[in-house]
Every structure is written in C-alpha cells, then in structure tokens.
C-alpha atoms as one frame of an Amber mdcrd trajectory, in Angstrom:
protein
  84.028 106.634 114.907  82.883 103.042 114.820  80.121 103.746 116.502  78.733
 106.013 114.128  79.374 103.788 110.971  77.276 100.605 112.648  74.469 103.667
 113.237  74.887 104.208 109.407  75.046 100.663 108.123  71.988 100.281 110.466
  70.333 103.110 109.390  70.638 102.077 105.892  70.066  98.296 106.303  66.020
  99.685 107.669  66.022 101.974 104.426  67.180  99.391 102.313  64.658  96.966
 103.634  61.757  99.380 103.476  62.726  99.963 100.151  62.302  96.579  98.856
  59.241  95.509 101.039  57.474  98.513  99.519  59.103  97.744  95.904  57.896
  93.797  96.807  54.105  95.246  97.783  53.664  97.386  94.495  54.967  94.627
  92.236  52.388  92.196  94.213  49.666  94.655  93.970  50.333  94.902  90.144
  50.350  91.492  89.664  46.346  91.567  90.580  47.095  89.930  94.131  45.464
  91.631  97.166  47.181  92.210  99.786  46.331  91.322 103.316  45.242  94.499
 105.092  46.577  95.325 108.388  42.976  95.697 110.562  44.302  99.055 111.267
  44.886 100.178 108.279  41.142 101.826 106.097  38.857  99.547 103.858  39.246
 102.842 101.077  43.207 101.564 100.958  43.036  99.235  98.002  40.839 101.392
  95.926  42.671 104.505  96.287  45.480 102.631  95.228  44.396 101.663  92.349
C-alpha cells in the first residue's frame, strides 16, 4: 500500500512540476522575453507560438 502512495505522490510531484515550468514559460513568453531554444527543438517554434 505504501508503495503505491510514494508512486502517486511521485507521479504527481512530475505533474505538478510540469505544470508550473510550462505555466513559468508562457508567463515568460508573454512578458516579451525569448526563450532559449533547445537546439533540438525547430526555428518555426517561437513564431507559431505567437
């Protein structure tokens, strides 16, 4: 039983942070800021955001 609740609480500790990262990257990318692209990620990224 224990063992599934830490899987949970980790499970939802990665959601949680992925949440707020990507709520942390919109709120920086409205601000005007550009973000540093990962080199993997396309050069269209940015604009199509926008």
């Amino acid at each position: 039983m224990a063992d599934s609740v830490q899987g949970r609480l980790k499970v939802g500790l990665v959601i949680g942070l992925l949440a707020v990262a990507s709520l942390l990257a919109l709120a920086w990318v409205d601000a005007g800021v550009e973000p540093v692209r990962p080199l993997t990620a396309p050069a269209t990224l940015p604009e199509a955001a926008r």
